[in-house]
N, C-alpha and C positions, 0 to 999 in steps of 0.2 A: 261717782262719775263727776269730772271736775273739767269745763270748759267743753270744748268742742269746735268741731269745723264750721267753717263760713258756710251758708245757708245758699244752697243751688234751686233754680227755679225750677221745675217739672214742666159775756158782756156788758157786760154788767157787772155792775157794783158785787153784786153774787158770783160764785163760782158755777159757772158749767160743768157738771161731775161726769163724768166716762168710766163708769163701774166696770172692773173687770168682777174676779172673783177672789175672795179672800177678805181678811181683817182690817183690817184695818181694809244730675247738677243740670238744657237751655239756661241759659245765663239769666237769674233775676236780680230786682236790684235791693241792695241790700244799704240800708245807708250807714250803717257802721257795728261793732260789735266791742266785747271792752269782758274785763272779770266781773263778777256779780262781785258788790261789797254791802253788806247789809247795813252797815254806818250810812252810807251816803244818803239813806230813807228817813227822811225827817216827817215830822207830823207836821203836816198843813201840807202833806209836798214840795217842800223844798227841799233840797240839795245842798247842806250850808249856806250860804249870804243868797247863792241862785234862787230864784220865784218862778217857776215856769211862767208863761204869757198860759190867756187864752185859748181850750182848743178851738181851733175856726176848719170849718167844714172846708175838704180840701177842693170840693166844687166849688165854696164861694175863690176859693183861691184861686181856680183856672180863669171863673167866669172873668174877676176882674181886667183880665187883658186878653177876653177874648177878641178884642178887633185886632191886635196884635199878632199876628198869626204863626209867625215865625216863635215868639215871646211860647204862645200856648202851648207847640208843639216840642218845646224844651220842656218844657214843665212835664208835660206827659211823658216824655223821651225819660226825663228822671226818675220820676215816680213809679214806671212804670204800670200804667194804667191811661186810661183815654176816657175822658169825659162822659160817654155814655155809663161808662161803669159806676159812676158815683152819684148817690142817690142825695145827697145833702147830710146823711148822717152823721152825728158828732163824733158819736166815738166809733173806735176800732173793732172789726171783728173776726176775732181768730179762729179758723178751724182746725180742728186734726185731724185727718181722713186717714194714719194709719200708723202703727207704730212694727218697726220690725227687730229684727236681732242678725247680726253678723257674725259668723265666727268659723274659725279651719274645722270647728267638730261639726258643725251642722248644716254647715253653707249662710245663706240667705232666705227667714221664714218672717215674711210679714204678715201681720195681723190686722183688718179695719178695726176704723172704730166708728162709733162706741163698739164697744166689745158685747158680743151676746150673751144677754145675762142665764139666757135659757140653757148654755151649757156647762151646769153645773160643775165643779170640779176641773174646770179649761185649765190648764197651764197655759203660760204665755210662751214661756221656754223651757227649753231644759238644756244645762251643760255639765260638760265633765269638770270633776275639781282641776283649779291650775291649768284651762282653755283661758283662750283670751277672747273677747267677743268687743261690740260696738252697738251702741242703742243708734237707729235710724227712724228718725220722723216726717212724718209728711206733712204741711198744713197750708193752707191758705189764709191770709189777710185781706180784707175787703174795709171799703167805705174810708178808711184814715188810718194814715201812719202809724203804727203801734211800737210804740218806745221801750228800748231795755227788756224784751220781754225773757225771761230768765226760766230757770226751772230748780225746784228743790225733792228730790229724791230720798224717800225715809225707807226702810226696810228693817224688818221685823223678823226673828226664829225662833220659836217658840213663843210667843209676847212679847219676848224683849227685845227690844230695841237694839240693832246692833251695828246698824251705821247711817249714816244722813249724808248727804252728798250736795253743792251747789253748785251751779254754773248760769251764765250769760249766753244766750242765742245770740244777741244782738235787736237791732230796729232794723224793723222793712215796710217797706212804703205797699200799700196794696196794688196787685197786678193779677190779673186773669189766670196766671198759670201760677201752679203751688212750689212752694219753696219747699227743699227736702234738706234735712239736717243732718248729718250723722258725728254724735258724739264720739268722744278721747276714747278710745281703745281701752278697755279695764281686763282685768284679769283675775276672776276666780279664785276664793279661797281655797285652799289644800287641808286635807284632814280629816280621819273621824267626823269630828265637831263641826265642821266645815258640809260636811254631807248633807243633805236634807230638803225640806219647803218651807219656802220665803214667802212672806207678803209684803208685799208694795206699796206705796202709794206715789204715785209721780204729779206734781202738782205745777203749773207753770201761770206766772205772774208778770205784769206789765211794770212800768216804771210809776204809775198811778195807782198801784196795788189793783187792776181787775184781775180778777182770776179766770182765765180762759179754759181751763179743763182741769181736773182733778181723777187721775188713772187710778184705779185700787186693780191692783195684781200679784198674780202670781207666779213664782217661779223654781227651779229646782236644781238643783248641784247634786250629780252623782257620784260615784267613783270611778275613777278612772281607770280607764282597760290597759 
């Protein structure tokens, strides 16, 4: 899965894991989106000769011109969010409240998350070889902007490794209602070989390397009727 669509509205240094099971659009605002390039990741955070600034709590941001009233309510108008909502925290925090699957064989079956680990054996999906389908996501951003947040998708048949996948969600500013994503349309290997159970892992990172979830799933290609 390689890029994806603009992001519609509805933590740490460590990664947040959303175990599945296996081996391994209201208008929000979005402030920009771009290709994942894993060159542009320098050590110390930079970005060739670029140095990020400081992160700065985007409360102290509004506070500075809150007599300014007209000034404040742009800012919120942008950001999409309103000053109650922000507790001073520095950094960002992503949620994923749900992952789904799209496609002409099955319809539309979404899944929360985390995923229940109590149901052993859960597929996530299942489709026909040579179905087309589309990964859709749900999540929310709170407390500060989250930059470049991306996604790397690895998948496994039998143990071995048989394809990796990267793309760009883009940055969005925190807002009370959840942005929903839905990835580039992919399309189902054909075959024998092609037939069978996959394991997953879908892993999604900031432009500061936080890791905000890490999905281990699974899923299945049949043959087709």
């Amino acid at each position: 899965m390689e890029g994806g669509k603009r992001a519609e509205a509805g933590t740490s240094s460590a990664c947040s894991s959303t175990s599945g099971v296996g081996d391994e659009k209201q208008a929000g605002v979005t402030i920009g989106d771009g290709d994942n390039d894993d060159d542009d990741h320098q050590d110390g955070g930079t970005i060739g000769d670029f140095v990020p600034g400081p992160l700065i709590p985007l409360k102290d941001q509004i506070e500075k011109d809150k007599d300014d009233e007209s000034l404040r309510r742009w800012k919120e108008k942008l950001l999409g969010c309103v000053e109650g909502d922000l507790n001073g925290q520095m950094e960002p925090e992503v949620t994923f409240h749900s992952i789904g699957v799209i496609s002409d064989d099955i319809g539309e079956i979404n899944t929360p998350l985390p995923v229940d680990e109590s149901k052993s054996g859960h597929l996530l999906f299942t489709l026909r070889e040579g179905s087309q389908y589309q990964l859709k996501l749900t999540f929310t951003v709170l407390h500060n902007i989250v930059s470049g947040l991306a996604y790397t998708n690895t998948v496994w048949k039998g143990g071995l490794q048989v394809d990796q996948s990267k793309g760009m969600l883009g940055t969005f500013a925190p807002q009370r209602e959840p942005y929903v994503y839905t990835l580039d349309e992919e399309t189902t290997p054909s075959g024998v070989l092609a037939r069978g159970m996959y394991s997953a892992k879908l892993k999604f990172e900031d432009d500061d390397r936080r890791c905000h979830m890490e999905l281990n799933y699974l899923f299945e290609i049949k043959k087709s009727s």
